[in-house]
N, C-alpha and C positions, 0 to 999 in steps of 0.2 A: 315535304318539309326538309330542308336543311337543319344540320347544326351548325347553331354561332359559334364559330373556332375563329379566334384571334390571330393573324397573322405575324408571329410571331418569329424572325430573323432573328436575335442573339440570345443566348444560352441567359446571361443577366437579366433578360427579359423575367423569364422563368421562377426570379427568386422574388419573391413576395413577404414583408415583416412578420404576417402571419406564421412563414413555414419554413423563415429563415432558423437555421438550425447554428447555438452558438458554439464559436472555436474550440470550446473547451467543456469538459462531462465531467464533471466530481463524481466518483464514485466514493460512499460511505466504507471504510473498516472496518467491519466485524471478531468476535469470534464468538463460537458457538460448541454446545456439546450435546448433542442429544436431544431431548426433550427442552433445554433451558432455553432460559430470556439469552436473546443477544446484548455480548458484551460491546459497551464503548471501547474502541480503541484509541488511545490517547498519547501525548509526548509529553512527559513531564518535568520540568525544569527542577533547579536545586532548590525551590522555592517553595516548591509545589502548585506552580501555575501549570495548566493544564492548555496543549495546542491540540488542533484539528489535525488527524491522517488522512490522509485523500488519495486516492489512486486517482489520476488524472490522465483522464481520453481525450486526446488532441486532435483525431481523426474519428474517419469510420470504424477504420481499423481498430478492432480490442484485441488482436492477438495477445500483445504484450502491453502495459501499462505500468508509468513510472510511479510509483507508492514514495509520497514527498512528505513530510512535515508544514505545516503552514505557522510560520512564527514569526510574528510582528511583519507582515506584510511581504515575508520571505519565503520560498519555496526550496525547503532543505533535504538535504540527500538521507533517506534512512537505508542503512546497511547492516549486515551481518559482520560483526568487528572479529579477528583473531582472536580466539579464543585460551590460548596459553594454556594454563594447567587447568581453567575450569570444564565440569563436563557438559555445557553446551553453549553454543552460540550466540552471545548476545543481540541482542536488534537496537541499536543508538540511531539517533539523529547526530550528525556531524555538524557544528557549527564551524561559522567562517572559520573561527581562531584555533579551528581543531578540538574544541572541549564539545564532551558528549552529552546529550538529552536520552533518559530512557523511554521508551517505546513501554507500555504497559496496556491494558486489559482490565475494566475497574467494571466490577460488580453490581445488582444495584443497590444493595445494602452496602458500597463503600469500597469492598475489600480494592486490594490491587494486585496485581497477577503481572509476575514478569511475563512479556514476552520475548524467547527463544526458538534459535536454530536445533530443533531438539534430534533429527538424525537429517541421511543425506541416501540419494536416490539415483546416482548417477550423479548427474550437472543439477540436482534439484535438491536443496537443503528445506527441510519441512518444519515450516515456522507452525510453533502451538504456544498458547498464555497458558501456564503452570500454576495450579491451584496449590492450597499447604496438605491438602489430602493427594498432589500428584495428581489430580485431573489433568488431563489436557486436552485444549479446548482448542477445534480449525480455526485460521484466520481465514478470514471473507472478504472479498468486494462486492458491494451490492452499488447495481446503479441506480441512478433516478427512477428506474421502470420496473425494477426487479431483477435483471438480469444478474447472474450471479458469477464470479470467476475466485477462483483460489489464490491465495496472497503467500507469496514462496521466496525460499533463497534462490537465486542464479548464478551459477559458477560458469566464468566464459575459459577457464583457464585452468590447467593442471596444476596449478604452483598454491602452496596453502595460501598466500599471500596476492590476491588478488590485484589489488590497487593499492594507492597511497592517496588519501584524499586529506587537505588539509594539515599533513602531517599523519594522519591515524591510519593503520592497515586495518584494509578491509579483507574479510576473508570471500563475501560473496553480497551480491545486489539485491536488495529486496523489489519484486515485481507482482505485480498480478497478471497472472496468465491462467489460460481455461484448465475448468477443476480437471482430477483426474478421469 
C-alpha cells in the first residue's frame, strides 16, 4: 500500500481555513495574589466607563508583547508616566490629545485598585494593583490557551524621562514579557 500524499509545490498550498492561525492573539490582563479570584484589569475614563487591556501577539513570537488600551475602536499606548514627588509609578493610557485614562484592578465585590510602577529591577519596573490594606497584587497575561507571561515596566534608556508621547513623559513602556 501507498500513502495518498498530495502533490503539493507551494508553501500557500499548505494553509487550510481550518488551521489558518489569525494575525493577531489578545491576550486577557490579569492580576492576582495568592490564593484569590483573578482581578479584571481595566482603563477607566473620567466618567467611569470601563475599556478592555490587551496584550496583543502579532506574531509567533511572545518574547515581548505590546499591552494597549482598546477605546472606541482605538488601540492606545499605556505607560509608566513620571512620577514627580509621588511614591510610585503611575500606569495611564495616553490619549491622542495627551490627557490621561487610569489603568486600575477592580475586585469582584466592586473595589478598585490603582495600578502602579511599585519598584525597579534593573531595566524592569514591577507593575502591582494596591489594595487599601497595601496588598499587592502581580500583573498577568493570560492567552487564549493558558499560557501565562508577566506584564512589566520597560526602561530602554538611562534618562528618568523616557519618551514624550503626546505631550506626556513617560518614564518607561508597559509590556508583557516571560515571568520571572
Amino acid at each position: 500500500m501507498q500513502a495518498q500524499i498530495e502533490d503539493i509545490t507551494k508553501r500557500s498550498d499548505l494553509i487550510k481555513p481550518e488551521t489558518e492561525i489569525t494575525s493577531e492573539i489578545f491576550w486577557n490582563i490579569k492580576a492576582y495574589h495568592g490564593e484569590e479570584n483573578l482581578l479584571k484589569i481595566k482603563a477607566i475614563d473620567k466618567n467611569g466607563i470601563q475599556y478592555p487591556v490587551k496584550a496583543i501577539q502579532e506574531s509567533e513570537n511572545t518574547s515581548v508583547l505590546n499591552v494597549k488600551a482598546l477605546v472606541d475602536g482605538k488601540r492606545l499606548p499605556i505607560k509608566l508616566i513620571v512620577r514627580g514627588d509621588a511614591q510610585y509609578y503611575p500606569a495611564k493610557v495616553i490619549m491622542d490629545d495627551g490627557t490621561l485614562m487610569d489603568i486600575k484592578a477592580i475586585t469582584e465585590d466592586g473595589q478598585i485598585l490603582d495600578v502602579k510602577g511599585t519598584s525597579k529591577t534593573g531595566n524592569i519596573i514591577h507593575l502591582r494593583a494596591i489594595d487599601k490594606d497595601y496588598n499587592r497584587y502581580n500583573i498577568i497575561a493570560i492567552s487564549p490557551i493558558g499560557d501565562v507571561m508577566a506584564v512589566k515596566g520597560v526602561k530602554m534608556m538611562d534618562t528618568e524621562v523616557e519618551a514624550v508621547i503626546n505631550g506626556v513623559r513617560i518614564f518607561a513602556h508597559v509590556k508583557s514579557i516571560p515571568q520571572d
